[in-house]
Structure formats: C-alpha cells, structure tokens
C-alpha positions as CSV (number, residue, x, y, z in Angstrom):
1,X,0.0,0.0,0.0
2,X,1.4,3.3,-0.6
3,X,2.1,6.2,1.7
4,X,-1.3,8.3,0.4
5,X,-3.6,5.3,0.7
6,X,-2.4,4.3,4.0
7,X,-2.6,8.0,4.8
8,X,-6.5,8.0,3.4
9,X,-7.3,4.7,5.1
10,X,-6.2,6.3,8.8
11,X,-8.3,9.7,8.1
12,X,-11.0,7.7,7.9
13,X,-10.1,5.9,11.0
14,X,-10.1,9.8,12.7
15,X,-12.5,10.9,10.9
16,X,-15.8,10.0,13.0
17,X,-13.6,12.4,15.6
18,X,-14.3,15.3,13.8
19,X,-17.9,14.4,12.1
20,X,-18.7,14.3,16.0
21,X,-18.7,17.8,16.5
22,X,-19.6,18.6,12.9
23,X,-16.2,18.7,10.8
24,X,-14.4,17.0,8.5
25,X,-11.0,16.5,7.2
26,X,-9.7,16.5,3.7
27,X,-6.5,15.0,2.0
28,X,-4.9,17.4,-0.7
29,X,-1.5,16.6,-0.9
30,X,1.1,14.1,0.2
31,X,4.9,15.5,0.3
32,X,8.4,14.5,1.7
33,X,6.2,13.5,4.5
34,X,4.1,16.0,5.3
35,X,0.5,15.6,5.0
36,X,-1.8,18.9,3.7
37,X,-5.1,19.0,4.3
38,X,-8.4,20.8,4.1
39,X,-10.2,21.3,7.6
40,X,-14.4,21.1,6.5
41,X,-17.7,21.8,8.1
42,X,-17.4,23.2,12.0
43,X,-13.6,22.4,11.7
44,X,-13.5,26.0,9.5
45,X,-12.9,28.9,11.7
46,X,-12.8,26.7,15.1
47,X,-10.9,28.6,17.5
48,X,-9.2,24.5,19.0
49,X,-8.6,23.9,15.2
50,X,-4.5,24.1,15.1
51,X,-5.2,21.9,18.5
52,X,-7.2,19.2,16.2
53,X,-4.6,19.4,13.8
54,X,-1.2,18.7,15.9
55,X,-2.7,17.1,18.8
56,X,-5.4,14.9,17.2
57,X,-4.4,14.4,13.6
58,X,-0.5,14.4,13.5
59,X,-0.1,13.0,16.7
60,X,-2.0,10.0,15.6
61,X,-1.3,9.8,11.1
62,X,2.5,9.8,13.2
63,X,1.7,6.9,15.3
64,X,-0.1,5.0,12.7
65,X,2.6,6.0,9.9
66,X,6.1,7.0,11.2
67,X,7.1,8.2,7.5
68,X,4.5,11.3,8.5
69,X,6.8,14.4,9.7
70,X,3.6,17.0,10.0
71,X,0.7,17.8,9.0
72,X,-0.4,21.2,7.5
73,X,-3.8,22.8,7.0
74,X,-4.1,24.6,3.4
C-alpha cells in the first residue's frame, strides 16, 4: 500500500472524531512527509482547530505512519 492510501485509510479511522462535533477532514497533498489537508464543516474557523490538527491528527497519522513528519492545513 502506498504512503497516500495508507494515509487516506487512517483519516477515515479519525474521521468519526471530527464528524462528532460537525467537521471534516480532507486530504490534498502528500509531500516529503508532510501531510496537507483541508479542515471542513465546524472544523473551519474553530478557534481548538490548530489543537485538532497537531494534537489529534499528526499525533495520531505519526503513530499510525512513522514516514508522516507533520501535518499542515491549506
């Protein structure tokens, strides 16, 4: 499997996170490691998003993938 699949296949493992209090994540770009995304729905404009994002997504695409360095919102 490559990197961007297995990437994918643990969003959607994390997603239900987010869809909880009404947001959503969305893969754009895999590069040298680091994983860009677009934050969706309630995620937009929340003032804990850069939290989500480190603490919740890279923390975890990290744990799940070691190849991830970071993960940037676009």
């Amino acid at each position: 499997m490559d990197i961007t699949r297995e990437i994918e296949s643990a969003l959607d493992e994390l997603r239900p996170m987010l869809k909880l209090d009404g947001g959503d994540v969305e893969l754009v770009e895999v590069r040298d490691g680091d994983v860009y995304v677009r934050l969706k729905g309630a995620c937009i404009g929340c003032p804990i998003s850069a939290l989500t994002l480190k603490a919740g997504l890279e923390m975890n695409l990290r744990r799940i993938i070691p190849e991830v360095n970071s993960v940037i919102a676009v």
